[in-house]
DRENBA-988779 format. One record per residue: residue number from 1; x, y, z of N, C-alpha, C in turn. Coordinates in Angstrom, 1 decimal. Each point is the difference from the previous one (the first is absolute). Layout:
<pt><resi>NUM</resi><n_x>X</n_x><n_y>Y</n_y><n_z>Z</n_z><ca_x>X</ca_x><ca_y>Y</ca_y><ca_z>Z</ca_z><c_x>X</c_x><c_y>Y</c_y><c_z>Z</c_z></pt>
...
//
This chain:
<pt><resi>1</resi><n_x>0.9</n_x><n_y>-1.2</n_y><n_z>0.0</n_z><ca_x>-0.9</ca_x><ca_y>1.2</ca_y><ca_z>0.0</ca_z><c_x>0.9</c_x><c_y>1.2</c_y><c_z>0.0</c_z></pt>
<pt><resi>2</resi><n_x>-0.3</n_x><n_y>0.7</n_y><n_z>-0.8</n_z><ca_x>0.7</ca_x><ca_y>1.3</ca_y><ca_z>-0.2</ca_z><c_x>-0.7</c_x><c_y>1.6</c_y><c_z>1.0</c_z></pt>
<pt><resi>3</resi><n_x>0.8</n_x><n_y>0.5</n_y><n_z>0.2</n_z><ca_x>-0.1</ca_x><ca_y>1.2</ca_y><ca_z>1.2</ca_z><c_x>-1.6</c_x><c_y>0.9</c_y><c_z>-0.8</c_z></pt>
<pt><resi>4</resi><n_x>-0.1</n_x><n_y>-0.3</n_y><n_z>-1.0</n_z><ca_x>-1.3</ca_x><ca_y>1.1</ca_y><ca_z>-0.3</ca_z><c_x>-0.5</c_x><c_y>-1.1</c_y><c_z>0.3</c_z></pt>
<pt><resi>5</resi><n_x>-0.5</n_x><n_y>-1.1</n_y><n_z>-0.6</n_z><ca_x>-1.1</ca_x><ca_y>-1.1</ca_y><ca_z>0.7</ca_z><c_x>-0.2</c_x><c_y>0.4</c_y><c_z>1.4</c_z></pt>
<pt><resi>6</resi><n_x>0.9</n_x><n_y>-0.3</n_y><n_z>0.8</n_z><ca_x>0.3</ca_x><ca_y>-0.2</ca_y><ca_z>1.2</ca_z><c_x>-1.0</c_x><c_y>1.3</c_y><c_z>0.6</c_z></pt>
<pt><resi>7</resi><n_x>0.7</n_x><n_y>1.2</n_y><n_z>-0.8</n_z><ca_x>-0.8</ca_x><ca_y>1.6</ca_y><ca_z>0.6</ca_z><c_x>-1.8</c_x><c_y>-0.1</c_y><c_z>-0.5</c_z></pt>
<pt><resi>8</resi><n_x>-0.3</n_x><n_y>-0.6</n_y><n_z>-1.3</n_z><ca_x>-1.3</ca_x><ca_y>0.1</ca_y><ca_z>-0.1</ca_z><c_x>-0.6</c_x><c_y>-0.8</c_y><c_z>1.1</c_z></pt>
<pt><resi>9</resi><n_x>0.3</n_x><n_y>-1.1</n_y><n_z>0.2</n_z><ca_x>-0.8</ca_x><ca_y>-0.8</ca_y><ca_z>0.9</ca_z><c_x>-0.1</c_x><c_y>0.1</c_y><c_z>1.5</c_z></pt>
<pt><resi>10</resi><n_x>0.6</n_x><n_y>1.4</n_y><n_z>0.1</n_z><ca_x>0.1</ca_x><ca_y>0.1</ca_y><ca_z>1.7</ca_z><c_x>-0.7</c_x><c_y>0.8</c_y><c_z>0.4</c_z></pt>
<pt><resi>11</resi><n_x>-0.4</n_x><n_y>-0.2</n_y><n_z>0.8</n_z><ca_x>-1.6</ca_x><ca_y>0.5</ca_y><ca_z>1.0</ca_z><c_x>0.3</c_x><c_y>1.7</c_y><c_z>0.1</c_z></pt>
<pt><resi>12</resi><n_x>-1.1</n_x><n_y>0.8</n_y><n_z>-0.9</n_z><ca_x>0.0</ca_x><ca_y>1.7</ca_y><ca_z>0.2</ca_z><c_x>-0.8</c_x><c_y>0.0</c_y><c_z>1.5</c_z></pt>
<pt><resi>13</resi><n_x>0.3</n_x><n_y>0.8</n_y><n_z>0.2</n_z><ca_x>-0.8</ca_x><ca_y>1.2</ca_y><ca_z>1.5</ca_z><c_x>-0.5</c_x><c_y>1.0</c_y><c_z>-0.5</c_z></pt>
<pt><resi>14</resi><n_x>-1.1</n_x><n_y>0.7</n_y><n_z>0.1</n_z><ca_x>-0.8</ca_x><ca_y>0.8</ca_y><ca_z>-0.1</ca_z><c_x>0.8</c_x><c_y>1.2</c_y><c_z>-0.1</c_z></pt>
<pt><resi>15</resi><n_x>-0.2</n_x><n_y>0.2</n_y><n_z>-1.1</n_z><ca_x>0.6</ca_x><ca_y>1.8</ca_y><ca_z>-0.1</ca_z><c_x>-0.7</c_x><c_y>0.8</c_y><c_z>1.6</c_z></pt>
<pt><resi>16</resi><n_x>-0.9</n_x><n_y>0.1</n_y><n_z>0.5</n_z><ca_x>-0.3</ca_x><ca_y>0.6</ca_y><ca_z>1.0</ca_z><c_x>-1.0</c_x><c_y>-1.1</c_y><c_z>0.5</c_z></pt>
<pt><resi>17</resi><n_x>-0.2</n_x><n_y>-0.2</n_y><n_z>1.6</n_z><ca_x>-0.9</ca_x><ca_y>-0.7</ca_y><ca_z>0.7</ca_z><c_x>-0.8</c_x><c_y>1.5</c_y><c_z>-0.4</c_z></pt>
<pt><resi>18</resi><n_x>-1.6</n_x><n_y>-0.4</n_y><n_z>0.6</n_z><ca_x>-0.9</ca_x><ca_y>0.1</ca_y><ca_z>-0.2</ca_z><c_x>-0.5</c_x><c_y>1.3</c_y><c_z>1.2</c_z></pt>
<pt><resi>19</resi><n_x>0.4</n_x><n_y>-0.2</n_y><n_z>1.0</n_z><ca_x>0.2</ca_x><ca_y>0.9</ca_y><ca_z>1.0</ca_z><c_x>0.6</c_x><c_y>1.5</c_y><c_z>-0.2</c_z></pt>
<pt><resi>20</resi><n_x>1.2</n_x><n_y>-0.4</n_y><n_z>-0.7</n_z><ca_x>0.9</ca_x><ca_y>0.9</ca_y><ca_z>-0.9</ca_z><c_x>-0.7</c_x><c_y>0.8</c_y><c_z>-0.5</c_z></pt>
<pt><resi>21</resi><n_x>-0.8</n_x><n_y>-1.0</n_y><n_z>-1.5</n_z><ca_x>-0.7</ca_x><ca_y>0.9</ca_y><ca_z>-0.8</ca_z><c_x>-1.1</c_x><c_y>0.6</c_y><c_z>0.7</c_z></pt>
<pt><resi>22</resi><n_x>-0.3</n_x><n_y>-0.3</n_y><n_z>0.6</n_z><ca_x>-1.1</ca_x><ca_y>1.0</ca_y><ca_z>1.0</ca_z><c_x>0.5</c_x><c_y>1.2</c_y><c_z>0.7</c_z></pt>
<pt><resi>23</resi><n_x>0.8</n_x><n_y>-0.2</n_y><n_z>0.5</n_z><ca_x>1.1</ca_x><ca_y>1.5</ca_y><ca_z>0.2</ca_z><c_x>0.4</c_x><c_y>1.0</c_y><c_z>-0.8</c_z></pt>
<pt><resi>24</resi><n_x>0.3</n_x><n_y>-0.7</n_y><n_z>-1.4</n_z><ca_x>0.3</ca_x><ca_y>1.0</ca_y><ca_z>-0.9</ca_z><c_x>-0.7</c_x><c_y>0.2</c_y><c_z>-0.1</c_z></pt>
<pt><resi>25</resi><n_x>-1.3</n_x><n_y>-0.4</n_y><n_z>-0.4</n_z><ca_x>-1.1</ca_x><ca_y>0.8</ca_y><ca_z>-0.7</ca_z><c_x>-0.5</c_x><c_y>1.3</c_y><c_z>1.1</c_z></pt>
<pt><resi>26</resi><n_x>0.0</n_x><n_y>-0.3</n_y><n_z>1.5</n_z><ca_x>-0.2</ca_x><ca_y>0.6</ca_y><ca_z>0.9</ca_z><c_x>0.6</c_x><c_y>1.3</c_y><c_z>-0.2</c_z></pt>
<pt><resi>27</resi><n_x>1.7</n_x><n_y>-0.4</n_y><n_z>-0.2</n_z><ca_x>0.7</ca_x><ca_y>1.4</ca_y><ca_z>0.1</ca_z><c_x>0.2</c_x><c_y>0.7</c_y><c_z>-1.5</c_z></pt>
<pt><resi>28</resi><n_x>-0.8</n_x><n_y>-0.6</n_y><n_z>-1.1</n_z><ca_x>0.1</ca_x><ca_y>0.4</ca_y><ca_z>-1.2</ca_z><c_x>-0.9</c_x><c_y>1.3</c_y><c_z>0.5</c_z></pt>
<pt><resi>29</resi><n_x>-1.5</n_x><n_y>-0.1</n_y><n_z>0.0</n_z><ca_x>-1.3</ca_x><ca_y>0.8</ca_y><ca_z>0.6</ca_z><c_x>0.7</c_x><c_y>0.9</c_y><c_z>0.9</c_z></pt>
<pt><resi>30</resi><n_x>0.8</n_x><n_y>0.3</n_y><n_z>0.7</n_z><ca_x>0.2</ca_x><ca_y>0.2</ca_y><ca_z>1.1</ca_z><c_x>0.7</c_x><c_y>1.7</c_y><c_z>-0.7</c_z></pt>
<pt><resi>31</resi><n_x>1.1</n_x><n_y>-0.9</n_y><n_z>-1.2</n_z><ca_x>0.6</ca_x><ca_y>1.1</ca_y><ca_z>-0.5</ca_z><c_x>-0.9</c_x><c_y>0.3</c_y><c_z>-1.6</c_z></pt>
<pt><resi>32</resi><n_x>-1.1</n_x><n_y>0.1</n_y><n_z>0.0</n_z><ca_x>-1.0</ca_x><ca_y>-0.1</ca_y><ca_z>-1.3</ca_z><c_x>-0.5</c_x><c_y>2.1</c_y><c_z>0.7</c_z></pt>
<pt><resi>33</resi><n_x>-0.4</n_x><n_y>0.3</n_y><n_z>-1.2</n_z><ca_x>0.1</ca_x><ca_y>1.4</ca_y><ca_z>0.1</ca_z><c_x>-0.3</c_x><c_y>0.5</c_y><c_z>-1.2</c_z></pt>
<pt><resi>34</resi><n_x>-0.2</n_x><n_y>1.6</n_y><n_z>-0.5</n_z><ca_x>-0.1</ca_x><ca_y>0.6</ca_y><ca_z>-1.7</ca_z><c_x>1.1</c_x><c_y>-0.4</c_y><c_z>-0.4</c_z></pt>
<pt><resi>35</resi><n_x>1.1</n_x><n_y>0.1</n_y><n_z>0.5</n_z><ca_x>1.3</ca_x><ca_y>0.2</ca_y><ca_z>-0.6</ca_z><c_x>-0.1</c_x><c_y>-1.2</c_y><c_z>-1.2</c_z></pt>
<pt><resi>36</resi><n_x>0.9</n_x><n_y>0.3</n_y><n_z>-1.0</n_z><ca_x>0.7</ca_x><ca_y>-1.4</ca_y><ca_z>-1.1</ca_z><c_x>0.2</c_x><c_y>-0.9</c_y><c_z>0.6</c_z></pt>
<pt><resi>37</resi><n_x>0.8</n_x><n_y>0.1</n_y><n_z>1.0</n_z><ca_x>0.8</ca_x><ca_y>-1.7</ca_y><ca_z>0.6</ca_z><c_x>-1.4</c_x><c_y>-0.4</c_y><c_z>0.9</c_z></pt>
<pt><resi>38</resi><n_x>-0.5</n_x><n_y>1.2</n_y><n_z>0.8</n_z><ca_x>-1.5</ca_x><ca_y>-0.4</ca_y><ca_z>0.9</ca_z><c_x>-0.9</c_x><c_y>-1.0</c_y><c_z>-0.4</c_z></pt>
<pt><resi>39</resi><n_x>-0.4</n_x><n_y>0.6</n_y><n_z>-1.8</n_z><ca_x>-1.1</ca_x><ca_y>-0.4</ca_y><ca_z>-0.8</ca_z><c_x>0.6</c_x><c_y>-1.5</c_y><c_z>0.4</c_z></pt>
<pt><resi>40</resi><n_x>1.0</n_x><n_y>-0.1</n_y><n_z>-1.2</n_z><ca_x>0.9</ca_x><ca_y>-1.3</ca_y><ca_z>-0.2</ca_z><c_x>0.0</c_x><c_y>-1.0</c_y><c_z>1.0</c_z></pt>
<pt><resi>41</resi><n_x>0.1</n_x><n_y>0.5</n_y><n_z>1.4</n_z><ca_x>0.0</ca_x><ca_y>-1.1</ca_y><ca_z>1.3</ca_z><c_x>-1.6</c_x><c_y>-0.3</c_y><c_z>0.0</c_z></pt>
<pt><resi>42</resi><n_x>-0.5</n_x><n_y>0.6</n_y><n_z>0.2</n_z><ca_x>-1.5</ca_x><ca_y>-0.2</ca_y><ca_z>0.0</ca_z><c_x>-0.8</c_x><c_y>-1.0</c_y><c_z>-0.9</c_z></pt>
<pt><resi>43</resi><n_x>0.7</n_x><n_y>0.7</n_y><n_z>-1.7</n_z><ca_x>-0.4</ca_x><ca_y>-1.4</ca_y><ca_z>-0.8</ca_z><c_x>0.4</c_x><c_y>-1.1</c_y><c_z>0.0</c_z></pt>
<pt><resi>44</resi><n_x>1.1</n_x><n_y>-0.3</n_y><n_z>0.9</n_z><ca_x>1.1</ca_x><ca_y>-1.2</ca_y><ca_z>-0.1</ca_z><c_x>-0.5</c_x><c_y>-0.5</c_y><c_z>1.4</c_z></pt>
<pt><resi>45</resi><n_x>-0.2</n_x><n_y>0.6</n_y><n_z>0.6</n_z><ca_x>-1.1</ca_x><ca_y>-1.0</ca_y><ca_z>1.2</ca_z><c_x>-0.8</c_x><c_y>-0.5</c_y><c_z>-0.3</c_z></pt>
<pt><resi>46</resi><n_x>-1.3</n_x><n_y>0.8</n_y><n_z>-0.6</n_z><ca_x>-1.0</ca_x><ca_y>-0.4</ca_y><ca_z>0.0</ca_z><c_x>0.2</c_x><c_y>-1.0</c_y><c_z>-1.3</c_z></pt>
<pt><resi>47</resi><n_x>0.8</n_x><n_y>-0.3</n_y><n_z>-1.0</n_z><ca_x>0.0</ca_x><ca_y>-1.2</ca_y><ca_z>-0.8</ca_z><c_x>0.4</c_x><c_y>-1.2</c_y><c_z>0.6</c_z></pt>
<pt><resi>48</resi><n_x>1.0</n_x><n_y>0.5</n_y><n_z>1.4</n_z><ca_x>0.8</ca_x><ca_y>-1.4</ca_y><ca_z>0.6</ca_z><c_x>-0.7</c_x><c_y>-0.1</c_y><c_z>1.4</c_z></pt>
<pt><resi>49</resi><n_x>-1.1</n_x><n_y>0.5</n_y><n_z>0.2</n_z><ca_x>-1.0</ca_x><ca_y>-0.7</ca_y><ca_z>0.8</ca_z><c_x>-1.2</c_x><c_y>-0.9</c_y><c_z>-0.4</c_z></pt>
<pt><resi>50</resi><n_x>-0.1</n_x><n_y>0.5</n_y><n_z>-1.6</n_z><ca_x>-0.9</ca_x><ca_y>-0.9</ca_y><ca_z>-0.3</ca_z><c_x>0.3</c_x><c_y>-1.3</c_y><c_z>-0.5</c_z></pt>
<pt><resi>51</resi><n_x>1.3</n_x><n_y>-0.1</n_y><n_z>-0.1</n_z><ca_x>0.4</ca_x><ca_y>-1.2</ca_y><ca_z>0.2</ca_z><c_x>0.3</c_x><c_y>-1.0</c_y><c_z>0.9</c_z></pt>
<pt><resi>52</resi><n_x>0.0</n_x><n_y>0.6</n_y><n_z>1.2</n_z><ca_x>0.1</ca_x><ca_y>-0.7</ca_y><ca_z>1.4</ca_z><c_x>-1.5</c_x><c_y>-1.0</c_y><c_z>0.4</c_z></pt>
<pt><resi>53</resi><n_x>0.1</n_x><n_y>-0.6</n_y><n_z>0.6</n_z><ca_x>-1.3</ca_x><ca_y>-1.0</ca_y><ca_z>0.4</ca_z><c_x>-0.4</c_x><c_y>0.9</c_y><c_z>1.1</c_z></pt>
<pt><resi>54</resi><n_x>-1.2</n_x><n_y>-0.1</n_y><n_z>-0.1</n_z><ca_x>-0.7</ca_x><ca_y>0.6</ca_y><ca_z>1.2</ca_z><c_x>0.4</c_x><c_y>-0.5</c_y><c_z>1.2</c_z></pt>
<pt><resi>55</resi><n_x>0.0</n_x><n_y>0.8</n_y><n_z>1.3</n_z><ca_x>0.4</ca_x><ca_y>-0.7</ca_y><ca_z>1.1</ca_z><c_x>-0.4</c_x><c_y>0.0</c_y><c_z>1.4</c_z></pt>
<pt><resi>56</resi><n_x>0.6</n_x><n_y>-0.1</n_y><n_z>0.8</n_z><ca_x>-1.0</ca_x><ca_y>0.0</ca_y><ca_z>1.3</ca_z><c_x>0.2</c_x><c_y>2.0</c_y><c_z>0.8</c_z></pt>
//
């Protein structure tokens, strides 16, 4: 078995737990506002919350 086999077949980790992404999204809003970058956090939350599972 060669070293790229070896790398495809090995167990990923979650770019971010789930908790995580709930944080960011938290502190995306947080800094959401008129401004450009504001607008931008605000729409980048609200697209990466609606991807989260609902939760308790």
């Amino acid at each position: 078995m060669d070293e790229l086999s070896a790398y495809l077949r090995a167990p990923r980790l979650p770019l971010l737990t789930l908790d995580e992404a709930r944080e960011a999204v938290r502190l995306l809003l947080h800094f959401a506002d008129e401004s450009p970058e504001g607008r931008a956090a605000g729409e980048w939350a609200a697209d990466v919350a609606l991807r989260l599972p609902a939760g308790d």
